[in-house]
PyMOL Python script that loads the backbone (N, CA, C, O; Angstrom):
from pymol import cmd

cmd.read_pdbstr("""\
ATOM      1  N   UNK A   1      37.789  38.127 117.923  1.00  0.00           N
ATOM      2  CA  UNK A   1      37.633  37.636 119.270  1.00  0.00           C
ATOM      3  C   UNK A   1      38.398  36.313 119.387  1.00  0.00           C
ATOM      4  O   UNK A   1      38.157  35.454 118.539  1.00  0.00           O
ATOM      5  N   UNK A   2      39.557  35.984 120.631  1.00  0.00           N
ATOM      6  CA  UNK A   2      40.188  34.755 120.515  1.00  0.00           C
ATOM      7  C   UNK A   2      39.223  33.866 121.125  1.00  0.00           C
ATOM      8  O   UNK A   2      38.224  34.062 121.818  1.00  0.00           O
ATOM      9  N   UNK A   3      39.890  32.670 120.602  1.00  0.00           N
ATOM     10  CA  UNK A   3      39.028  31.336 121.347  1.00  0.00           C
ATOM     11  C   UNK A   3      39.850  30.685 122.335  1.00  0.00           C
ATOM     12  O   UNK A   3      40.925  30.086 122.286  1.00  0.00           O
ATOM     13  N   UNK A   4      39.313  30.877 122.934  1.00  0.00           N
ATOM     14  CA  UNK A   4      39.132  30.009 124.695  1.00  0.00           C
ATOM     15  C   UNK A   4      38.959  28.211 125.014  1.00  0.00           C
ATOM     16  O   UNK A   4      38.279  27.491 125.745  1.00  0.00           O
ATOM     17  N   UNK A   5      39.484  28.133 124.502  1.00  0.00           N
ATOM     18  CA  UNK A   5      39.775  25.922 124.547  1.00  0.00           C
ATOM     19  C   UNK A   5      39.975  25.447 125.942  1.00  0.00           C
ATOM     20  O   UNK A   5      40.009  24.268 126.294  1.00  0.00           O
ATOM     21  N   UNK A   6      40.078  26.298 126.554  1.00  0.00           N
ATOM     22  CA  UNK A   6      40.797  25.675 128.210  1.00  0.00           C
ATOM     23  C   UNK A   6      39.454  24.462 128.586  1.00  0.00           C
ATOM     24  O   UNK A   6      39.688  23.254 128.576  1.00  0.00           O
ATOM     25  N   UNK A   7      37.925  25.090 128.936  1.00  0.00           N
ATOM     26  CA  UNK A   7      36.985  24.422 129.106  1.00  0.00           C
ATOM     27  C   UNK A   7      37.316  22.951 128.907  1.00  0.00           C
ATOM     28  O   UNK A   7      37.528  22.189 129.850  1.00  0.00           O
ATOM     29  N   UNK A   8      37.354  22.528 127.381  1.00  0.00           N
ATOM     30  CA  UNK A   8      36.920  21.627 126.681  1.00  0.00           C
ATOM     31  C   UNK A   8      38.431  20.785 126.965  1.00  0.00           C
ATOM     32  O   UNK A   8      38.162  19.589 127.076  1.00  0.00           O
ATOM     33  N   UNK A   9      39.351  20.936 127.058  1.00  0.00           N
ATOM     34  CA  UNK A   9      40.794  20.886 127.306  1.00  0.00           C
ATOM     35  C   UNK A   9      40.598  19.935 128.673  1.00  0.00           C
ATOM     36  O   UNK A   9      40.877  18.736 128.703  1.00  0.00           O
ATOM     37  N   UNK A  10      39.890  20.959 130.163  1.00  0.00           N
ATOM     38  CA  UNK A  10      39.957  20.707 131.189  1.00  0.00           C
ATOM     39  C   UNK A  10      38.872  19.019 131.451  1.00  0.00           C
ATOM     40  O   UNK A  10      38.953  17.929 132.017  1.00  0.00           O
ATOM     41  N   UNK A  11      38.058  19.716 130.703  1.00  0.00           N
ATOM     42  CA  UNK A  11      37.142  18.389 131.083  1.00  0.00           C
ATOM     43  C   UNK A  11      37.420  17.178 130.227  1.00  0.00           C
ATOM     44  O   UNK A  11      37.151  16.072 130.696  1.00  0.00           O
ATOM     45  N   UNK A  12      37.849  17.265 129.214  1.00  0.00           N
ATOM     46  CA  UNK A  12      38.636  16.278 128.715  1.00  0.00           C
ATOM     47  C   UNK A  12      39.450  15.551 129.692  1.00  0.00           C
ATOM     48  O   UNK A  12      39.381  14.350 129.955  1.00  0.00           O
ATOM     49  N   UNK A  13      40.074  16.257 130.094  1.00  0.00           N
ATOM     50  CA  UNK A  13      41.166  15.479 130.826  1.00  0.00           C
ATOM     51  C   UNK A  13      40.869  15.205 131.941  1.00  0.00           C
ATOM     52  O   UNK A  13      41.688  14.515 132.548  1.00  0.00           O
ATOM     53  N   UNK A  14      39.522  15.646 132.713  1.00  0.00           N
ATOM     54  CA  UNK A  14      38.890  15.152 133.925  1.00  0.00           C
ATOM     55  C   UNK A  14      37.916  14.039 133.689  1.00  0.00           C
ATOM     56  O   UNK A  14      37.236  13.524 134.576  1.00  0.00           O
ATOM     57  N   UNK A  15      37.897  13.568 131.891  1.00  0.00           N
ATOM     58  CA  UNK A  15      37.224  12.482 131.910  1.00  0.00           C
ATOM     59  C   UNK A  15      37.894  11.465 130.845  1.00  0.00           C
ATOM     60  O   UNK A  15      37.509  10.955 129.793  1.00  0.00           O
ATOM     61  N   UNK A  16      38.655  11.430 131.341  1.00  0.00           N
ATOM     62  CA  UNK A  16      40.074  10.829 130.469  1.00  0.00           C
ATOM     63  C   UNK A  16      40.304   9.116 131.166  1.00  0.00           C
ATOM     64  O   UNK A  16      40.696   9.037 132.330  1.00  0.00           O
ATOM     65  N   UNK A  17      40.119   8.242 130.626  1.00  0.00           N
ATOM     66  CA  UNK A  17      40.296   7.172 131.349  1.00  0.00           C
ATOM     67  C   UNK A  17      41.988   7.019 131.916  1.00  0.00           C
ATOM     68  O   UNK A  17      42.928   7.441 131.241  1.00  0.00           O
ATOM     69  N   UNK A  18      42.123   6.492 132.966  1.00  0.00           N
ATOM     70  CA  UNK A  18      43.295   6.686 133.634  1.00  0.00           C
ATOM     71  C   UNK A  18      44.046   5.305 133.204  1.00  0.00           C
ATOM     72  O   UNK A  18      43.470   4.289 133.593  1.00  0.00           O
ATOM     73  N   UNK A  19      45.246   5.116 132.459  1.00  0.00           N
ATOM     74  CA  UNK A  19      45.749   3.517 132.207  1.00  0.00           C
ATOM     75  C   UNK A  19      46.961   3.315 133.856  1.00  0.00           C
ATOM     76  O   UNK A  19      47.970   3.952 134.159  1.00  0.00           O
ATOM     77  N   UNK A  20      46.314   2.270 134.511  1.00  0.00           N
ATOM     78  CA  UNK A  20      47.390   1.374 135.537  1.00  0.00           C
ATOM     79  C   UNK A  20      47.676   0.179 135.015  1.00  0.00           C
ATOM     80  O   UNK A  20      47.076  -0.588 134.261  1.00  0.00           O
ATOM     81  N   UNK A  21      49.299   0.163 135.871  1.00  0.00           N
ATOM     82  CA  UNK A  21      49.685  -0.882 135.608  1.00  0.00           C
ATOM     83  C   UNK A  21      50.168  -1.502 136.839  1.00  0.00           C
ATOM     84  O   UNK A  21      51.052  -0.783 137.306  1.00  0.00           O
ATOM     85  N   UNK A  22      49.941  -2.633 137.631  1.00  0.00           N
ATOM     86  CA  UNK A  22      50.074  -2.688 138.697  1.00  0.00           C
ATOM     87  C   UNK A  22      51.516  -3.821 138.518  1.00  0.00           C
ATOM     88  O   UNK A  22      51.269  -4.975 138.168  1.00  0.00           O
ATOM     89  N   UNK A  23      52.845  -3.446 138.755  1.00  0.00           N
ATOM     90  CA  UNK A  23      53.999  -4.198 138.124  1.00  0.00           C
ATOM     91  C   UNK A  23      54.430  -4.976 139.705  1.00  0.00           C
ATOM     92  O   UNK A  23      54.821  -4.561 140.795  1.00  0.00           O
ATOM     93  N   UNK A  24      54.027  -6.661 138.959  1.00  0.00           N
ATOM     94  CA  UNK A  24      54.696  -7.346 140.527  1.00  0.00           C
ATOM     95  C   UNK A  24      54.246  -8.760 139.724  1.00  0.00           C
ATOM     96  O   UNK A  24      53.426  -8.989 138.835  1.00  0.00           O
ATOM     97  N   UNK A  25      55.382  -9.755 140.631  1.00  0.00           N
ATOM     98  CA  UNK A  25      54.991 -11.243 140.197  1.00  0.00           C
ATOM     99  C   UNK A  25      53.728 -11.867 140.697  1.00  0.00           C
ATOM    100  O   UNK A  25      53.504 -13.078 140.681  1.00  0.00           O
ATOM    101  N   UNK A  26      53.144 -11.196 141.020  1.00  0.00           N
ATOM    102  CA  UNK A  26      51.422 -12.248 141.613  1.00  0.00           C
ATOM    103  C   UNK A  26      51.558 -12.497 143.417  1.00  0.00           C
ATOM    104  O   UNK A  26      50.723 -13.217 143.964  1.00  0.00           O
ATOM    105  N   UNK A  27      52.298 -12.058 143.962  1.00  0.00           N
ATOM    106  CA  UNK A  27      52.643 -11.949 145.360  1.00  0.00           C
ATOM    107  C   UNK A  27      51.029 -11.362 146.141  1.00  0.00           C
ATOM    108  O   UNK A  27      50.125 -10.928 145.429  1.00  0.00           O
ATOM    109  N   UNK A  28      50.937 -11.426 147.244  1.00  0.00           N
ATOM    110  CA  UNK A  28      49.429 -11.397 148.220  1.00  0.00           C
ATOM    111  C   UNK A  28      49.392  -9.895 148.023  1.00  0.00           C
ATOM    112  O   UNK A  28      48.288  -9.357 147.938  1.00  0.00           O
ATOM    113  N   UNK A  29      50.574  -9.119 147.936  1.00  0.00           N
ATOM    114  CA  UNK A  29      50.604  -7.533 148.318  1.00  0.00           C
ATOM    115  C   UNK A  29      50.790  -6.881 146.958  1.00  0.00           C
ATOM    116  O   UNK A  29      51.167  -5.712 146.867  1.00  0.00           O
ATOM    117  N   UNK A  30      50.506  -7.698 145.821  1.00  0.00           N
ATOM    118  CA  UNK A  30      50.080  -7.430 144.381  1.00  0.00           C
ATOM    119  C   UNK A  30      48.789  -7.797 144.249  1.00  0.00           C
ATOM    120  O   UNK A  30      48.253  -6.909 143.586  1.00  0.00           O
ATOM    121  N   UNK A  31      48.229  -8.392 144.447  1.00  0.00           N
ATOM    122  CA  UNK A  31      46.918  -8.992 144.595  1.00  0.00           C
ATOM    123  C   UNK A  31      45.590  -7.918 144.793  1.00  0.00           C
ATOM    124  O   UNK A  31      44.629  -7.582 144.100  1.00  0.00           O
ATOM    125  N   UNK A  32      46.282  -7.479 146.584  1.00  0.00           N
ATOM    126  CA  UNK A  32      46.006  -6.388 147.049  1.00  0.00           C
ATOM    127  C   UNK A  32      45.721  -5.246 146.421  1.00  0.00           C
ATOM    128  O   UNK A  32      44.575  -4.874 146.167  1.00  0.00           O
ATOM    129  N   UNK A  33      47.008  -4.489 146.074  1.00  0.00           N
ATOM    130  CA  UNK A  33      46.725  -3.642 145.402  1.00  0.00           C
ATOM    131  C   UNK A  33      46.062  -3.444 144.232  1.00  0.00           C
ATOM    132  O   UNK A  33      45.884  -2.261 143.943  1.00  0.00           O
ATOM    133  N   UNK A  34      45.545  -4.459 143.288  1.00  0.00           N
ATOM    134  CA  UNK A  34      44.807  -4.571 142.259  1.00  0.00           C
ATOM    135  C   UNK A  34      43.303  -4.364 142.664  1.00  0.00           C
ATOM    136  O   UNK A  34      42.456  -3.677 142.094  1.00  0.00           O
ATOM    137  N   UNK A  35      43.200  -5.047 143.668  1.00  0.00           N
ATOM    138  CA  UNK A  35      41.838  -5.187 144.140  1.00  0.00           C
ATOM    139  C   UNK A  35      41.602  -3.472 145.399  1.00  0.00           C
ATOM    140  O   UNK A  35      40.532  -3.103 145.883  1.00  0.00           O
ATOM    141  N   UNK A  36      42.811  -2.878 145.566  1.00  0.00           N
ATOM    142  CA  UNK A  36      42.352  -1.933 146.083  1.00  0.00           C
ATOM    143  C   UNK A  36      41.950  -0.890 144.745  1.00  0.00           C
ATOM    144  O   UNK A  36      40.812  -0.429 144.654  1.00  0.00           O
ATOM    145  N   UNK A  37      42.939  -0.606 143.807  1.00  0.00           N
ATOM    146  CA  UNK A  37      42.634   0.125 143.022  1.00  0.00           C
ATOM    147  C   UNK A  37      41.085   0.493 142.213  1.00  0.00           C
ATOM    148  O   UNK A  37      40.401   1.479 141.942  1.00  0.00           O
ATOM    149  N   UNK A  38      41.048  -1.511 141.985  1.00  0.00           N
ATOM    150  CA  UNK A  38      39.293  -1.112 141.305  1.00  0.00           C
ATOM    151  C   UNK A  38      38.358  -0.932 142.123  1.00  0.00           C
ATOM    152  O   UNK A  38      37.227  -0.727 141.683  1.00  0.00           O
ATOM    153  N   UNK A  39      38.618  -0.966 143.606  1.00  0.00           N
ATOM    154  CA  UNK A  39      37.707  -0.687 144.574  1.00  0.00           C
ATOM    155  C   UNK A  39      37.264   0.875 144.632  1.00  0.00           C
ATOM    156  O   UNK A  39      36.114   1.313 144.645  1.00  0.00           O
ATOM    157  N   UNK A  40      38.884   1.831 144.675  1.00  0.00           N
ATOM    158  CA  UNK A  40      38.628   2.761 144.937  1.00  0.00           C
ATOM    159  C   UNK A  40      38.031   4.069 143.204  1.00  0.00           C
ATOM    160  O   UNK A  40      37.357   5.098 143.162  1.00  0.00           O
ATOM    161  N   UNK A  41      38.644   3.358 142.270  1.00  0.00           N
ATOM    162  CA  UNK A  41      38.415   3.712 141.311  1.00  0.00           C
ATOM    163  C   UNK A  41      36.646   3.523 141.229  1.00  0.00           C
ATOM    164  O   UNK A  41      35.862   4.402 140.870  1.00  0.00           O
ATOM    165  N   UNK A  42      36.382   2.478 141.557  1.00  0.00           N
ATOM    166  CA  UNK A  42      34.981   2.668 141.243  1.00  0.00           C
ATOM    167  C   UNK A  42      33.857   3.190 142.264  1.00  0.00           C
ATOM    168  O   UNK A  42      32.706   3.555 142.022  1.00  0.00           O
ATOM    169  N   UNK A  43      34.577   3.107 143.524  1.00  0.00           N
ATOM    170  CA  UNK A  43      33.858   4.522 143.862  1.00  0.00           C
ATOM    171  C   UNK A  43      33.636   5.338 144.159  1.00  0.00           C
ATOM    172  O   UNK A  43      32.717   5.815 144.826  1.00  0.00           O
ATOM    173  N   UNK A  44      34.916   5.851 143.458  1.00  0.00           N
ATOM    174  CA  UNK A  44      35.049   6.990 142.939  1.00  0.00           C
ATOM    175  C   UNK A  44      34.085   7.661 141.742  1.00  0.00           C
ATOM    176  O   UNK A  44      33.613   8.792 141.627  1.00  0.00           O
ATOM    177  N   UNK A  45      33.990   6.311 140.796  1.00  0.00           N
ATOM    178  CA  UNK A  45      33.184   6.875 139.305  1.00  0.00           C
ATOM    179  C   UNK A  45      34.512   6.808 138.450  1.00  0.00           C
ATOM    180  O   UNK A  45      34.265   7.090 137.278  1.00  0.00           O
ATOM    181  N   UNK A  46      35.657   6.561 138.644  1.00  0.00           N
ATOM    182  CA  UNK A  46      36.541   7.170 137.567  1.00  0.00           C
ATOM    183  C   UNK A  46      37.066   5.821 136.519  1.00  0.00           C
ATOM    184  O   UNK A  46      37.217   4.697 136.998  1.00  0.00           O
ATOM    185  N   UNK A  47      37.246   6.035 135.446  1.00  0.00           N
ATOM    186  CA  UNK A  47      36.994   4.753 134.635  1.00  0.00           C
ATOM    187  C   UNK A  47      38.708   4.429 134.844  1.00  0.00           C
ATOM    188  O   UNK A  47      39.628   5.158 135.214  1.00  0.00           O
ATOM    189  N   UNK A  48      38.671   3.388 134.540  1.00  0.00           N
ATOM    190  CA  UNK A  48      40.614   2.960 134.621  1.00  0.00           C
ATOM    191  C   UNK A  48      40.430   2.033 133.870  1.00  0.00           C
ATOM    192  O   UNK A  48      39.440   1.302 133.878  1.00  0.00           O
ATOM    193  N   UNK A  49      41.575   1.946 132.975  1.00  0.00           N
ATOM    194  CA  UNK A  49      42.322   0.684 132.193  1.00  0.00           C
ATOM    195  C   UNK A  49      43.352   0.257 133.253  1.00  0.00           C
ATOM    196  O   UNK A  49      44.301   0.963 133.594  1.00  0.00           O
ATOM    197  N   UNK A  50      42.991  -1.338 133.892  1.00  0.00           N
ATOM    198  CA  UNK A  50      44.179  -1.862 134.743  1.00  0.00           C
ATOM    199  C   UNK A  50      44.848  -2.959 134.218  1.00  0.00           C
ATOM    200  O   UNK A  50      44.179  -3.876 133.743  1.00  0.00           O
ATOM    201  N   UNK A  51      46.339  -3.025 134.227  1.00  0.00           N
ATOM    202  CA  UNK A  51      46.860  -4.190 133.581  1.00  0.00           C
ATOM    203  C   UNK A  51      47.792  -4.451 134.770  1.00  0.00           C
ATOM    204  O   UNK A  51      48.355  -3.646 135.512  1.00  0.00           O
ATOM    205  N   UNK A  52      47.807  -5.886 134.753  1.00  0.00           N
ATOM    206  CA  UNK A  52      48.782  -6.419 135.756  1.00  0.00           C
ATOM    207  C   UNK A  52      49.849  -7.047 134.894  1.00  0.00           C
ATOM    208  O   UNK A  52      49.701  -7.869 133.990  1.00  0.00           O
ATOM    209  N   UNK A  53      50.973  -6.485 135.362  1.00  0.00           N
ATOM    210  CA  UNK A  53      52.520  -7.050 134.587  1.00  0.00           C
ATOM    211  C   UNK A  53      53.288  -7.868 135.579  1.00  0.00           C
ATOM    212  O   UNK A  53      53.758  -7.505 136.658  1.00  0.00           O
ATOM    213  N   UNK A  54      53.317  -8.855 135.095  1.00  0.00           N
ATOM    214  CA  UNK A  54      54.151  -9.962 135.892  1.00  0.00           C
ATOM    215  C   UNK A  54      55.398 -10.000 135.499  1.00  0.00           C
ATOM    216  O   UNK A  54      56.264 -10.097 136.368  1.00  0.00           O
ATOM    217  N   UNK A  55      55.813  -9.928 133.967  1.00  0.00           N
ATOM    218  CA  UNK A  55      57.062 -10.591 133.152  1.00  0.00           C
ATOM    219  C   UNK A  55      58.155  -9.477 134.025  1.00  0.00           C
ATOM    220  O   UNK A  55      58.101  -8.256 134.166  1.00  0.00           O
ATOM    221  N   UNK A  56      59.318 -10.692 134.606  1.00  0.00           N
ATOM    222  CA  UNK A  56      60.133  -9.506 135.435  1.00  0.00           C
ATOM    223  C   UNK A  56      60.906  -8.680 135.009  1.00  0.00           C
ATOM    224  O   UNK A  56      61.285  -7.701 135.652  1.00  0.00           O
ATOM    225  N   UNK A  57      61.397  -9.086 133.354  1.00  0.00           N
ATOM    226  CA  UNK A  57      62.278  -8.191 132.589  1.00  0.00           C
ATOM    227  C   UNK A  57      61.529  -6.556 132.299  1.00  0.00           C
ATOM    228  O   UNK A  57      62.168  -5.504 132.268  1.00  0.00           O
ATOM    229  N   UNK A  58      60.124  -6.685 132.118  1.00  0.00           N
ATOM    230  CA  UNK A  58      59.021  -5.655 132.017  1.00  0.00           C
ATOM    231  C   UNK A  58      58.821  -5.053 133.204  1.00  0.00           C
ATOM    232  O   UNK A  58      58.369  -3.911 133.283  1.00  0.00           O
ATOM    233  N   UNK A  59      59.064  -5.595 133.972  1.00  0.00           N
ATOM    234  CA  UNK A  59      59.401  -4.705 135.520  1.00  0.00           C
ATOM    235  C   UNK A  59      60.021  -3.470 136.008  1.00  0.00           C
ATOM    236  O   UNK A  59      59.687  -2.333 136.344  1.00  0.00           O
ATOM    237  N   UNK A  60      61.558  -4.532 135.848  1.00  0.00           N
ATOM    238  CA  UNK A  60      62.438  -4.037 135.624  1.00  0.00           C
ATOM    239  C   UNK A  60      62.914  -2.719 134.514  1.00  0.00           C
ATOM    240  O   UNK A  60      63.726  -1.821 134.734  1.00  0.00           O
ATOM    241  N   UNK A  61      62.215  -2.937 133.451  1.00  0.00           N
ATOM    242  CA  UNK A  61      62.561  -1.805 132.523  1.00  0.00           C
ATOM    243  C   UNK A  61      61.951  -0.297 133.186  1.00  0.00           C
ATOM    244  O   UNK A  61      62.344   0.842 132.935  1.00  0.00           O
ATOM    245  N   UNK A  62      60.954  -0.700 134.030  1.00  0.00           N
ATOM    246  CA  UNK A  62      60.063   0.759 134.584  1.00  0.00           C
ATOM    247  C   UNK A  62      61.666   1.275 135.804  1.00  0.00           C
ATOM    248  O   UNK A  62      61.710   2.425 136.242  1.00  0.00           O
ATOM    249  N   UNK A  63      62.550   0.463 136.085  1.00  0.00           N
ATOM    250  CA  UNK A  63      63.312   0.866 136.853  1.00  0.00           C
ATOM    251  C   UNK A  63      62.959   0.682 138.516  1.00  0.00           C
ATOM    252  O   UNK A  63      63.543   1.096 139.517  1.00  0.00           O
ATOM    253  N   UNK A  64      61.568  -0.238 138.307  1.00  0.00           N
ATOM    254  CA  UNK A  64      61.196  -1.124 140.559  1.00  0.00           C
ATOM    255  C   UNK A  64      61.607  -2.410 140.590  1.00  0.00           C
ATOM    256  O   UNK A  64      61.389  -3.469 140.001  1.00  0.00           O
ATOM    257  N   UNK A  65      62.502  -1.831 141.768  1.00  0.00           N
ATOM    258  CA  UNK A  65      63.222  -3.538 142.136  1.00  0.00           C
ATOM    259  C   UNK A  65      62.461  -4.188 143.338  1.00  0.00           C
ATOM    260  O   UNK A  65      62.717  -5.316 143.759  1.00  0.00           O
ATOM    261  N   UNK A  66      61.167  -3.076 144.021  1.00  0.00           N
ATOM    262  CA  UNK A  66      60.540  -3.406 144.851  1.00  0.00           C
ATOM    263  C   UNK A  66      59.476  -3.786 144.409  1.00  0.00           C
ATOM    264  O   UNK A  66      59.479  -3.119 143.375  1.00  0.00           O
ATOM    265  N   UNK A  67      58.111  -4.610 144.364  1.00  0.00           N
ATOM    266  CA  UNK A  67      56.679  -4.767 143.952  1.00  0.00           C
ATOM    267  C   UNK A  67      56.078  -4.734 145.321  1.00  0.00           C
ATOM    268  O   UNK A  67      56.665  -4.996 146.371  1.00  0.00           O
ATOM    269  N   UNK A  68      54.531  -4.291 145.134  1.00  0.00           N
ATOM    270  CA  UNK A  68      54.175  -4.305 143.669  1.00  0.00           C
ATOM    271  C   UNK A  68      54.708  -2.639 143.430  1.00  0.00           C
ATOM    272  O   UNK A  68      54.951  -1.794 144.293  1.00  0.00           O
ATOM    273  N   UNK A  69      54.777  -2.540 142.115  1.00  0.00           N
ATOM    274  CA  UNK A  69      54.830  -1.045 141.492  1.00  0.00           C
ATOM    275  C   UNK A  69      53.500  -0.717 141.271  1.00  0.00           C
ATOM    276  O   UNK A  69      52.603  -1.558 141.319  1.00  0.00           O
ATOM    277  N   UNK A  70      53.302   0.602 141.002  1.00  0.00           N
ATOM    278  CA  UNK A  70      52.109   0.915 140.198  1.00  0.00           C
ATOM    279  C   UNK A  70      52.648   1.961 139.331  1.00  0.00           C
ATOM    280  O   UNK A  70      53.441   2.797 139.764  1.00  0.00           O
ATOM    281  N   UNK A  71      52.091   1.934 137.674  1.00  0.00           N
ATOM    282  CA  UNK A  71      52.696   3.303 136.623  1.00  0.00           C
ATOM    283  C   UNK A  71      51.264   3.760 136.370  1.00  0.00           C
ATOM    284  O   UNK A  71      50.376   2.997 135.992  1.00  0.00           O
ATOM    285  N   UNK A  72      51.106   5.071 136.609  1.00  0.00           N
ATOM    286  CA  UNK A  72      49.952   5.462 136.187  1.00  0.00           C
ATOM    287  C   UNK A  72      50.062   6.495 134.641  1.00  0.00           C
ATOM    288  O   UNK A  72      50.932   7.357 134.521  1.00  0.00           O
ATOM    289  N   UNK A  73      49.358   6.297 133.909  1.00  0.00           N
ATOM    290  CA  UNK A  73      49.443   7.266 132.528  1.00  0.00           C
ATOM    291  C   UNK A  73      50.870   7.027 132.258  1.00  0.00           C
ATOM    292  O   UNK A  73      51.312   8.125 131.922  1.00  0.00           O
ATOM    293  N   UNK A  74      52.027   5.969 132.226  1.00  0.00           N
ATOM    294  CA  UNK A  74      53.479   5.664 131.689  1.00  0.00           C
ATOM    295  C   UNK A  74      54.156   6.103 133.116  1.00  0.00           C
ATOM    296  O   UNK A  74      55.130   5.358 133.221  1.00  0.00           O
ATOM    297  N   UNK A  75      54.109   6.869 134.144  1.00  0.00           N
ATOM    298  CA  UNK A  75      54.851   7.172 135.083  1.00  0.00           C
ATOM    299  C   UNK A  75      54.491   6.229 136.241  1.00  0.00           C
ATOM    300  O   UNK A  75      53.357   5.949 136.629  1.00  0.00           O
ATOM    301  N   UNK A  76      56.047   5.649 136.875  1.00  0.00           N
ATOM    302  CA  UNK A  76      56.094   4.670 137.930  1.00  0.00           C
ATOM    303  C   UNK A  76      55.665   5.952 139.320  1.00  0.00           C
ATOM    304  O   UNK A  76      56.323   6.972 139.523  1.00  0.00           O
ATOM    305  N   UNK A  77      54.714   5.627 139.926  1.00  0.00           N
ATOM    306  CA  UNK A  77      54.049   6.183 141.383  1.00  0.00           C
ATOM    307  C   UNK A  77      54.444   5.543 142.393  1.00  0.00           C
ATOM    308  O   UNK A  77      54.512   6.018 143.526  1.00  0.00           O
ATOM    309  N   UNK A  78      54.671   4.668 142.147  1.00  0.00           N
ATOM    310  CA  UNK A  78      54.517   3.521 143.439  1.00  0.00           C
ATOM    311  C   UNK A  78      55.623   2.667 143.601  1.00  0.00           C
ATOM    312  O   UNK A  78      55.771   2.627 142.379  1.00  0.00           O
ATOM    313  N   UNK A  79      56.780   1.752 144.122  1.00  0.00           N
ATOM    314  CA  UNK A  79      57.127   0.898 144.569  1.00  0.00           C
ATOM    315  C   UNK A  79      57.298   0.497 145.794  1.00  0.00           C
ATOM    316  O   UNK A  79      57.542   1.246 146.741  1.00  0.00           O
ATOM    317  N   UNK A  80      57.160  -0.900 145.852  1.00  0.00           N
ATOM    318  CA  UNK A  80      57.307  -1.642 147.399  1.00  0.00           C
ATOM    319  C   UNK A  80      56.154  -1.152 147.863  1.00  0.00           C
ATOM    320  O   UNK A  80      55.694  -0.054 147.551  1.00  0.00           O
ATOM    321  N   UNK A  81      55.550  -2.110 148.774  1.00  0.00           N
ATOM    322  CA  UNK A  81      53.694  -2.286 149.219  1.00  0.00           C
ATOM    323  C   UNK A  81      52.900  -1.641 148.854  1.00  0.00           C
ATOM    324  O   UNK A  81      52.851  -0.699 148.063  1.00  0.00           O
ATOM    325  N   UNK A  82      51.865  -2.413 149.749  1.00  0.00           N
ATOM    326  CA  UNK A  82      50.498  -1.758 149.575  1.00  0.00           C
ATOM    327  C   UNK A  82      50.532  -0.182 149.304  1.00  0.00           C
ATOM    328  O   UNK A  82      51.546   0.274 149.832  1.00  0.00           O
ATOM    329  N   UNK A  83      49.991   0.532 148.845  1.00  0.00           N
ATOM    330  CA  UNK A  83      49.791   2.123 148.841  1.00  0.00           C
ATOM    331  C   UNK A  83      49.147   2.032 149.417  1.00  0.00           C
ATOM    332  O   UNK A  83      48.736   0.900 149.670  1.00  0.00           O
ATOM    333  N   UNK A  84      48.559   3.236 150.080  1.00  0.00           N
ATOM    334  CA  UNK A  84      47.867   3.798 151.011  1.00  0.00           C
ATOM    335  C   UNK A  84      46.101   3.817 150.323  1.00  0.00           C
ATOM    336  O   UNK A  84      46.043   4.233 149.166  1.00  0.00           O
ATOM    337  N   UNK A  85      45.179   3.534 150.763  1.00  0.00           N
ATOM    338  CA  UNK A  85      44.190   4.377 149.849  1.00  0.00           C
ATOM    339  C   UNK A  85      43.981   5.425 149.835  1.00  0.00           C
ATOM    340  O   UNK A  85      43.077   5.716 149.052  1.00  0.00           O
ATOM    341  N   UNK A  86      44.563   6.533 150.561  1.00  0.00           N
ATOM    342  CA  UNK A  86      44.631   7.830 150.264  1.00  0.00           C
ATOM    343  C   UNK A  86      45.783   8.298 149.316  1.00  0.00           C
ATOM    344  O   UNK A  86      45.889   9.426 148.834  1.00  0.00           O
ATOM    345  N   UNK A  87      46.534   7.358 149.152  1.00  0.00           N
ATOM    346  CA  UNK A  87      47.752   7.534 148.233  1.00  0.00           C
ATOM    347  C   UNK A  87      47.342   7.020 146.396  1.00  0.00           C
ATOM    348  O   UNK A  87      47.855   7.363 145.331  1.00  0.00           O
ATOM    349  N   UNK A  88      46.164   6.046 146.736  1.00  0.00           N
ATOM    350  CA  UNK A  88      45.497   5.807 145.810  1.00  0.00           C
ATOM    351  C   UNK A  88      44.395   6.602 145.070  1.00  0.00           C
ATOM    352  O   UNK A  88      43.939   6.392 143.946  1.00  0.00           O
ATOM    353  N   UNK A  89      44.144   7.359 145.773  1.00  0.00           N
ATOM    354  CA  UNK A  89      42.901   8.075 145.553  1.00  0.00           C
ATOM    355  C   UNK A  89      43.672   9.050 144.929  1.00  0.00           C
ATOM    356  O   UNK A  89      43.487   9.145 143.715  1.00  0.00           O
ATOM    357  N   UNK A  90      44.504   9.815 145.441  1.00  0.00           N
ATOM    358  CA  UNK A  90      45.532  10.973 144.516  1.00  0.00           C
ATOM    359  C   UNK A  90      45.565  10.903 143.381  1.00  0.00           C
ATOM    360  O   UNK A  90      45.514  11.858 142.606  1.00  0.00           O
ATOM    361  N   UNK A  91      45.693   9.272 142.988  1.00  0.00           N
ATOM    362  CA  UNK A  91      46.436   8.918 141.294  1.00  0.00           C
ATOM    363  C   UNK A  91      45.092   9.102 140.844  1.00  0.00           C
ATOM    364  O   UNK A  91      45.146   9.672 139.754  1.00  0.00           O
ATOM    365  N   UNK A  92      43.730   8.847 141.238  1.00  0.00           N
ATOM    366  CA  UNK A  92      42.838   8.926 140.280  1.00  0.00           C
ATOM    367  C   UNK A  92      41.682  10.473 140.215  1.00  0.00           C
ATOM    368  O   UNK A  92      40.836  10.575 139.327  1.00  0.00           O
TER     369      UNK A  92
END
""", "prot")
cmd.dss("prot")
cmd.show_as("cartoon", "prot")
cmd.util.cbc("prot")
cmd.orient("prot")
């Protein structure tokens, strides 16, 4: 009889902490978005690792010349403003 992993696979990854990185120099509309994220993340329930990256060479390497960025799980989602909170809610 084969074994069936999908289950354990799926919910894993539906309880997978999500890593952000919210990439911008400290600007009002970086700020923002930090404070929208743990807003909506939490209530939501969904756990997040958030890091804010200022250093602009580290910015830059994600390839946004706009901030703030956001990279969720290593992939850039976001550049230039606020996201949406429905655009936020997607990523988590």
């Amino acid at each position: 009889m084969p074994c069936n992993f999908s289950p354990v696979i799926t919910l894993l990854e539906e309880t997978a902490i999500k890593t952000i990185k919210v990439l911008g120099t400290g600007c009002a509309n970086c700020k923002t978005t930090v404070k929208l994220i743990e807003a909506i993340a939490q209530g939501k329930g969904v756990a997040v690792e958030l890091e804010k990256v200022e250093d602009i060479q580290t910015i830059m390497s994600y390839g946004v010349m706009a901030t703030p960025g956001v990279v969720v799980d290593g992939k850039v989602v976001h550049a230039g403003g606020v996201p949406s909170r429905d655009k936020i809610a997607g990523w988590l």
